[in-house]
C-alpha positions in Angstrom: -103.7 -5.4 13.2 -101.7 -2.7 11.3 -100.2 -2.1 14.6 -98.9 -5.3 15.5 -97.1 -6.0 11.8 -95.2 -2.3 12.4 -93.8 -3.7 15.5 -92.8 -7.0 14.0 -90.9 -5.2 11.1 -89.4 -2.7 13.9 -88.4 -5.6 16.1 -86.9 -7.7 13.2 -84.9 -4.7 11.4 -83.3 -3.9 15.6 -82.5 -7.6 15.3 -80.5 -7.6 12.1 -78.3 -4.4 13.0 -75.6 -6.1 15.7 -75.6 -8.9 13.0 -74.6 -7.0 10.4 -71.8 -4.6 12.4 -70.5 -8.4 13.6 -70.6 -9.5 10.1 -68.3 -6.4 9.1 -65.8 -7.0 12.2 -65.3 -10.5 11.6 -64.6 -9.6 7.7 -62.7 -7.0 8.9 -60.5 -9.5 11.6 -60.4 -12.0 8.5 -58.9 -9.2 6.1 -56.2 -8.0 8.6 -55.1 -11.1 9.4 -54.7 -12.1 5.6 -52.9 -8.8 4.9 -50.4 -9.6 8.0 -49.6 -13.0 6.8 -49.1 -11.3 3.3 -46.5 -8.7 4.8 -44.8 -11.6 6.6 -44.3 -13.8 3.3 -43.6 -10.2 1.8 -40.7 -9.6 4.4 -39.8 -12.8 4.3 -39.5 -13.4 0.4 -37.6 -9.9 0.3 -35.3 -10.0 3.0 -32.7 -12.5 1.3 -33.0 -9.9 -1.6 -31.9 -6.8 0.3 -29.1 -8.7 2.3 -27.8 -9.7 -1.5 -27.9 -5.5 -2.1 -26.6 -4.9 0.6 -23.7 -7.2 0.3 -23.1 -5.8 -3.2 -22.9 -2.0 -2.6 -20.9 -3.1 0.8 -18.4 -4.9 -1.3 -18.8 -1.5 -4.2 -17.9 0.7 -1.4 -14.6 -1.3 -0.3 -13.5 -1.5 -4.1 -13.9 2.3 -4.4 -12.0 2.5 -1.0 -9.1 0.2 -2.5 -9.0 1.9 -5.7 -9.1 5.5 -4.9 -7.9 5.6 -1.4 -5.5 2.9 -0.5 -4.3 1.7 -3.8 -2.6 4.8 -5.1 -0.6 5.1 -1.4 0.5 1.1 -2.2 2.0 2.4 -5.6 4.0 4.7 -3.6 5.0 3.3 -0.4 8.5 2.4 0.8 8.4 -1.1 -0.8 7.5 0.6 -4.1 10.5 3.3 -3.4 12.8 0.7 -2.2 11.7 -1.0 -6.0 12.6 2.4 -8.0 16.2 3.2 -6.0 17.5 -0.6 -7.1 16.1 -0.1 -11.0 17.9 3.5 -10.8 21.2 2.2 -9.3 21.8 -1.1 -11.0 20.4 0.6 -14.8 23.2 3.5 -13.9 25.5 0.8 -13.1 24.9 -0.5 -16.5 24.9 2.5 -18.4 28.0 3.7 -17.2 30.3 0.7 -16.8 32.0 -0.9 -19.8 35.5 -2.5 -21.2 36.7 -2.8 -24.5 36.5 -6.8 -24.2 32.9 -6.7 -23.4 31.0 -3.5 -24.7 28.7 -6.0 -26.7 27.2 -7.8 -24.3 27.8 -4.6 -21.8 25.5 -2.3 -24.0 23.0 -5.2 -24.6 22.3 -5.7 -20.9 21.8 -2.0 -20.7 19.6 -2.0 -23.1 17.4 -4.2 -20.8 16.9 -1.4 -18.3 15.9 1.7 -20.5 13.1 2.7 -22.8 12.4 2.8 -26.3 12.3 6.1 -26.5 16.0 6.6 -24.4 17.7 4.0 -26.4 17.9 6.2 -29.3 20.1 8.6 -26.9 21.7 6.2 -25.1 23.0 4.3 -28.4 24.3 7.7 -29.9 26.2 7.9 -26.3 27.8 4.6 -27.0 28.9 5.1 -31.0 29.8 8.7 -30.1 31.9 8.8 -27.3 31.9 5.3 -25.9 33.3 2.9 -28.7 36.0 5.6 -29.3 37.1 5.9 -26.3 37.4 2.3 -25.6 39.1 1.4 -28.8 41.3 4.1 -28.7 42.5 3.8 -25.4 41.4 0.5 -24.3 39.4 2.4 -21.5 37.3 0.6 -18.9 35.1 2.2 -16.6 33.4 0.8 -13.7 30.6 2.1 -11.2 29.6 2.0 -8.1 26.8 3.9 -6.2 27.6 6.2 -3.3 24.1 7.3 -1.9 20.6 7.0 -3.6 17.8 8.7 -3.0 13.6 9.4 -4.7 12.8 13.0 -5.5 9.9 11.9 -6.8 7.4 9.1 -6.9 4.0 8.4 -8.6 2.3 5.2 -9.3 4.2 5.1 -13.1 6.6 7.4 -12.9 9.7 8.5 -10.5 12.7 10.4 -10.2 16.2 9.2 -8.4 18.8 11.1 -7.2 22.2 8.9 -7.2 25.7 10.5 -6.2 28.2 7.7 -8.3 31.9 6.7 -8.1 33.8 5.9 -11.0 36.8 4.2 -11.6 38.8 4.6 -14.7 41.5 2.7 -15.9 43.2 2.8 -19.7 45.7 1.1 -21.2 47.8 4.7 -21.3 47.0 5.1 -17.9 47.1 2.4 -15.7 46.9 4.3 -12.6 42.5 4.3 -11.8 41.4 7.6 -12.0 38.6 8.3 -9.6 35.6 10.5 -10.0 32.6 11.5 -9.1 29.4 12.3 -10.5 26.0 13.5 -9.2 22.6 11.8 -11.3 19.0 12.4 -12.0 17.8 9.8 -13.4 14.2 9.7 -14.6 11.9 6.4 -14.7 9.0 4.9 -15.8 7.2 2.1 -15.3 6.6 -0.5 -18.4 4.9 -3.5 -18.2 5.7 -3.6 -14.0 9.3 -2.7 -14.3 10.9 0.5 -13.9 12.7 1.3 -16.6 15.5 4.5 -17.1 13.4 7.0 -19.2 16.2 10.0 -18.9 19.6 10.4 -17.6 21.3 13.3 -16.4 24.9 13.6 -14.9 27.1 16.3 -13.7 30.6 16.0 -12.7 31.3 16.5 -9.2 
């Protein structure tokens, strides 16, 4: 009798064993299926997000590009050069061109193409030497620009050499007296116009 309940409790427990390991597989197949649907959702949920990232830093790296790479060589390209020769040869056309009928308004639109800080030297130019001279003599003085060139270009500043022609004709001496003059003229760059910051001329 005690024999045949041993062998019923053997049989039963070999019984139970393949259950149980197909229990655990099935849980286990159940499990990695519900992880692999969460990844999907995951990758699916996320990837709109990194494309947005992705975007941004693309569109970060082409604004460092422009600003540090390409924009500093479209301050200075020929355009830009083209820009600071005109400024340099029409404000040295004003400067240096004036009548006695007109030295108002010929000092006013002058004015126009220098800086604050040159007027100060310019004005002294006109009371010392130009009125004078004018008044005295009725003098008048007119300009033209021979050849132009940039020594030197930057973003907000620049430096132009012009070689100048000037006429001179006087009330004493009506025959025009011709001369010329070589220029460095020194700009800068105020609220997008290039304005004459220094003037230098020597007498050919």
């Amino acid at each position: 009798m005690t024999v045949d309940n041993d062998a019923d409790i053997t049989a039963s427990g070999e019984d139970d064993v393949p259950q149980t390991e197909s229990a655990w597989r099935a849980r286990r197949r159940r499990l990695g299926a519900a992880c692999g649907r969460g990844m999907r959702r995951c990758r699916t949920r996320w990837r709109p997000i990194l494309l947005s990232l992705l975007v941004v830093a693309a569109l970060g790296w082409a604004g460092e590009l422009y600003y540090y790479d390409y924009r500093p060589d479209q301050l200075t390209d020929d355009a830009v050069a083209r820009q600071v020769i005109k400024a340099a040869s029409d404000g040295a056309v004003a400067l240096l061109s004036y009548s006695p009928d007109s030295l108002g308004p010929d000092v006013q639109s002058a004015k126009l193409r220098i800086t604050p800080e040159f007027e100060a030297t310019y004005l002294r130019f006109i009371e010392q030497i130009v009125t004078p001279a004018s008044q005295r003599g009725q003098l008048t003085t007119t300009v033209h620009i021979i050849r132009a060139a940039v020594a030197e270009l930057h973003p907000n500043s620049a430096v132009v050499l012009l070689f100048i022609g000037q006429k001179l004709v006087s009330k004493l001496k009506p025959e025009p007296v011709n001369t010329t003059s070589s220029v460095r003229v020194e700009l800068t760059k105020v609220n997008g116009a290039w304005l004459i910051n220094a003037f230098d001329s020597t007498h050919a």
